[in-house]
N, C-alpha and C positions, 0 to 999 in steps of 0.2 A: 504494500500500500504506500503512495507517495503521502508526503507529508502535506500539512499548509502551505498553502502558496498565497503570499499577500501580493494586491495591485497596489501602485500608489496613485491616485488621478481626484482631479476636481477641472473642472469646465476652466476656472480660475487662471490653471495653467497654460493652456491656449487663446486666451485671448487676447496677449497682449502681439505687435507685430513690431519686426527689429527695423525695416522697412519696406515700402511698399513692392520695389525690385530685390529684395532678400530672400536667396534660396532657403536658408532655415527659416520654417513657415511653421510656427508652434500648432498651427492646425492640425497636422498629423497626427498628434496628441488625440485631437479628441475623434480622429478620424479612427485612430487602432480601439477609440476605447469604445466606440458607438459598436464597433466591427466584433469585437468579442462580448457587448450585449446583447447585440442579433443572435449570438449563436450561445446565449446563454450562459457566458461562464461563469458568471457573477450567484448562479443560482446552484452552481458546484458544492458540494458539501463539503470542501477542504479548499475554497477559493474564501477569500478574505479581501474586502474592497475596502481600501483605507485613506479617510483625508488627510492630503498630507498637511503642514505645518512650517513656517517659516524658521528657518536658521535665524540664531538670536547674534548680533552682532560680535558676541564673545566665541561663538561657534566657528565664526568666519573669519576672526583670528587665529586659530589656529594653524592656520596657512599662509594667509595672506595678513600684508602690513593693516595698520590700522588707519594709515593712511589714504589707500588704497578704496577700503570699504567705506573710510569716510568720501571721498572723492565718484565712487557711485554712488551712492547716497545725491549726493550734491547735485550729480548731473543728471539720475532721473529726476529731480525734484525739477529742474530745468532751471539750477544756480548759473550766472553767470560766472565771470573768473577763474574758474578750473580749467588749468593746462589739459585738455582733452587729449593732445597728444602724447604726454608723457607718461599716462596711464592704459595707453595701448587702443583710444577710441577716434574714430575721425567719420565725418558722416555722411561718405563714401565710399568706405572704407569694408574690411572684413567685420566690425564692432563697432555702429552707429549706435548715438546715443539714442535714447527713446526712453517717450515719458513711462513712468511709474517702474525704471528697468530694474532698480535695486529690488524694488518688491518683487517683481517678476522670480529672479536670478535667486534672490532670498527663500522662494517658495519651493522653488525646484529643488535647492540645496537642502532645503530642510526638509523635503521629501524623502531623498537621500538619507539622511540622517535615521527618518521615524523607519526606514526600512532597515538599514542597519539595527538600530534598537532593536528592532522586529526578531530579527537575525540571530542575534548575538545573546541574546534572553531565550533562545530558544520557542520565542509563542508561534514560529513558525520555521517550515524547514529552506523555504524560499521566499524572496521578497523582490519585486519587479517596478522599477519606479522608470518608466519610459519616460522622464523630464529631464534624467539626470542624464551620466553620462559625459560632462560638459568638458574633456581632457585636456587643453590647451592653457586654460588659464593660468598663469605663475604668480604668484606670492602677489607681487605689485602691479599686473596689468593683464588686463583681457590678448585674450590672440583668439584669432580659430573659431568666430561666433561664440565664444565662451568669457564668460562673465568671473564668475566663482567657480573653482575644479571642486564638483562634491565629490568623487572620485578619490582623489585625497581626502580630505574632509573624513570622509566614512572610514579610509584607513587608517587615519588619527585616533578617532573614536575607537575603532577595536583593537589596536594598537594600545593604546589607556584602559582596554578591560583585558589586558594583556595576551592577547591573539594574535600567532603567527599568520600572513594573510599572505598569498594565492593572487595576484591580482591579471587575469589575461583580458586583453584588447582587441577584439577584433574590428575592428573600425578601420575602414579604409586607410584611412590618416594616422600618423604613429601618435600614441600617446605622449607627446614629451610631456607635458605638463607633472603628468603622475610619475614621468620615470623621473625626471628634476626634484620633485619632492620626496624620493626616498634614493637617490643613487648612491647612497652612504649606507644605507642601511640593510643589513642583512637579516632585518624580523620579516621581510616583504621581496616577494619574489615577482617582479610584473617582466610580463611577458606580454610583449604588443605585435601582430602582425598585421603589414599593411602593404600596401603599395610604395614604391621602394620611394627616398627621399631623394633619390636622382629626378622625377618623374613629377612629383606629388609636393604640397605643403605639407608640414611645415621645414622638410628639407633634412629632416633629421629622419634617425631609427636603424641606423648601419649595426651590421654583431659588433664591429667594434668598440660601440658605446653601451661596455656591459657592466661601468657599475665603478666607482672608487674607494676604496679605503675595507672597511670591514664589509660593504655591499660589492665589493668585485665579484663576481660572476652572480648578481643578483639582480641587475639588468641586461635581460633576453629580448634581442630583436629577432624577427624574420621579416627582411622585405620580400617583394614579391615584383617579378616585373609589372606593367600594363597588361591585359588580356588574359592575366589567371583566373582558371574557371576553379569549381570543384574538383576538377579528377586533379589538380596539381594541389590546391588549399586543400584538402580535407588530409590527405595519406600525409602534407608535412605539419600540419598542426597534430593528427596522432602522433609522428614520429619526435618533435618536439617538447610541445605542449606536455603531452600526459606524463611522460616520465618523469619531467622533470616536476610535474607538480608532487607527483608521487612520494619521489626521492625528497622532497623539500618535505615534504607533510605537514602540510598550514591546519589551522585552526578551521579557515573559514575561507571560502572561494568568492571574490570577487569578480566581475566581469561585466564589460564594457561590451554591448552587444550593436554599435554602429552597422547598420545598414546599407552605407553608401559604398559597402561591394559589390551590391545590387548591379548585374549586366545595365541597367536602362539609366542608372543614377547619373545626373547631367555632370558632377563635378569630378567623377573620379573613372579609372580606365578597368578597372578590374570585372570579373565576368560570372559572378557568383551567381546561383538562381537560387531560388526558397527551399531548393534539396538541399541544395550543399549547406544553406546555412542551418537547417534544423539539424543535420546531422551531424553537426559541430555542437547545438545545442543540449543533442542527445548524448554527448560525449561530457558534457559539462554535467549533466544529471546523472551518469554513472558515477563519476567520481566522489559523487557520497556526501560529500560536505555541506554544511550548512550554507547556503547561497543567496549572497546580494546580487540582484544583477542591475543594471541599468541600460539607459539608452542610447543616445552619440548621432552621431550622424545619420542623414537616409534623408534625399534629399526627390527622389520621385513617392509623392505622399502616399499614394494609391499601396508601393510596394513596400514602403515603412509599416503600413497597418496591416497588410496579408502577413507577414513576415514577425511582427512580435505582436501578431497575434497565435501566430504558432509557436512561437517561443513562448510564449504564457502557458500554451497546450502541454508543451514538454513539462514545464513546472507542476502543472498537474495532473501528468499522465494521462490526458485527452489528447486523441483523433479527431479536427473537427473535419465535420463533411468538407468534401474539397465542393459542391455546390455553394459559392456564397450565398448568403441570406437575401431575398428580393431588395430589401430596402437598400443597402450598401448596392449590389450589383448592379439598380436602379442608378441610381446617384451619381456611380463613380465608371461605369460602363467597360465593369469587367464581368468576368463569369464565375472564376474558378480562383480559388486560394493558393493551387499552387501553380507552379510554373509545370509546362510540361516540353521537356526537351530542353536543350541546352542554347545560349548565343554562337552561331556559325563565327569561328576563327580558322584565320589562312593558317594552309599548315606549316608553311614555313615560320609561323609567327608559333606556333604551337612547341616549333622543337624549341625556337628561343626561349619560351616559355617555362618549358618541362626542366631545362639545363638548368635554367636560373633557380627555380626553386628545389633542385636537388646542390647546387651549391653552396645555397641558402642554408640548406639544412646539415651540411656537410660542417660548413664552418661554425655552426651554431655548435654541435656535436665534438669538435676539435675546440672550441672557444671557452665553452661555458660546462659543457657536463660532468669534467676532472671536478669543478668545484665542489657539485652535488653528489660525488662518488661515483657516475657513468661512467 
């Protein structure tokens, strides 16, 4: 029997818009959460739907300066005076200012947070805040459409209830924000795969950059070329990913469940379909652990809500019909929840493909796994 599975969602959190030409469109939010009410899951006997709750300003300290949170503060409030620039916003930019953004960024974070709670207390075995996920942010300044990294945040927290954490990424985009905030530290094992930082922002995520001081070999990269589908991401995230969470044996598994390897996603090149990612997701539910997960990137909406609406499904051991429900189908004018067949790549682009992420995993294996006893 799977355990509880908590949502985290309130209408609240998508309504606010970064701008009007902005590919992160908080709407998708309420598009996954309408999509897995059509199909009932809220009425699951081990589904747990929960409002989330704003990060207290002492919360979002822990990360980032005090400075900083006073400075969005300021500029959702629509203060004059504040160097916009030196805090990582400009309003053209990746991180446009926008009213009420602190409250916005504040709610999602502390989403985060009440699912960790959730997590860590045991009142459930899973907990899914599709708000969070926000990787980029660093201590003093937004990057990446990210505001506040809850991502950290939530490592903090169970970190202080003293739990070793598991933290894997798979979001198109390399996690640097979370890997900057523990690369010293060896209680915390993040392992980020994405599209390689040749290719992609934010330009980092090489095996190289695996960690300093007591955290040396305790930041794992795998990049990926452009045009990886499933048949290359799933066999090197097994061959990565599991062992080394195994050999590390965390307390508690964290994961960043980003989207935008989505084959159709406008911002990123990678070739993923709803297979490959649920059975990445299926892999994250074997390995046993008590699990936060969040959300990140997914920037075609339609395939953000088919997509961690199955991922909720893993969480609680439901198949939903792959008929979507009339109302969403209606609306959003697809049919079917999962993908069927894969995106056509040339095959000369395919052997490039396959080389690079078995070198990926080669040097990941020579790099990192002496550390963990591999």
């Amino acid at each position: 029997m799977m355990p509880r599975a908590a949502f985290v969602y309130d209408d609240a959190l998508s309504r606010h818009e970064l701008r009007s030409d902005h590919p992160m469109r908080p709407v998708r939010l309420r598009y996954t959460h309408q999509l897995l009410q059509e199909y009932g899951a809220f009425d699951h006997p081990d589904a747990v739907l929960l409002d989330p709750r704003a990060a207290t300003e002492d919360e979002l300290t822990w990360l980032h300066t005090g400075e900083y949170v006073a400075a969005v503060k300021a500029l959702g409030a629509g203060a004059s005076g504040v160097d916009q620039a030196r805090f990582g916003f400009s309003g053209r930019g990746d991180n446009p200012v926008y009213p009420g953004m602190f409250d916005a960024a504040a709610l999602s974070t502390g989403g985060t947070l009440l699912a960790a709670e959730m997590v860590a207390s045991g009142e459930v075995g899973a907990a899914f805040n599709i708000s969070g996920g926000l990787h980029h942010a660093a201590a003093g300044h937004a990057s990446g459409f990210c505001v506040f990294n809850d991502p950290a945040l939530a490592i903090h927290y169970l970190l202080n209830r003293g739990m070793r954490v598991a933290y894997v990424d798979i979001d198109a985009h390399h996690g640097d924000g979370v890997q900057e905030a523990f690369y010293a530290d060896d209680r915390v094992l993040t392992i980020s795969l994405h599209e390689s930082g040749q290719y992609l922002f934010p330009g980092t995520g090489f095996v190289s950059e695996s960690g300093v001081g007591a955290g040396l070999g305790y930041s794992v990269n795998l990049p990926f070329f452009p045009y990886t589908g499933d048949e290359e991401y799933v066999p090197a995230f097994n061959q990565v990913v599991l062992p080394l969470v195994r050999a590390f044996a965390p307390d508690v598994l964290v994961t960043q469940l980003g989207i935008d390897s989505y084959h159709s996603d406008p911002l990123t090149h990678l070739q993923m379909t709803t297979e490959g990612f649920t059975e990445v997701l299926r892999q994250f539910a074997r390995i046993g652990l008590p699990w936060l997960a969040l959300g990140g990137g997914g920037y075609d909406v339609t395939a953000v809500a088919r997509a961690w609406t199955l991922a909720y499904g893993v969480m609680l051991g439901v198949d939903w019909p792959d008929q979507l429900p009339r109302g969403f189908a209606t609306e959003h004018g697809v049919e079917r929840l999962r993908d069927v067949g894969s995106p056509e790549v040339p095959a000369s682009v395919k052997i490039d493909v396959r080389r690079q992420a078995a070198e990926s995993v080669a040097e990941v294996r020579q790099a990192i796994f002496p550390t963990h006893g591999l």
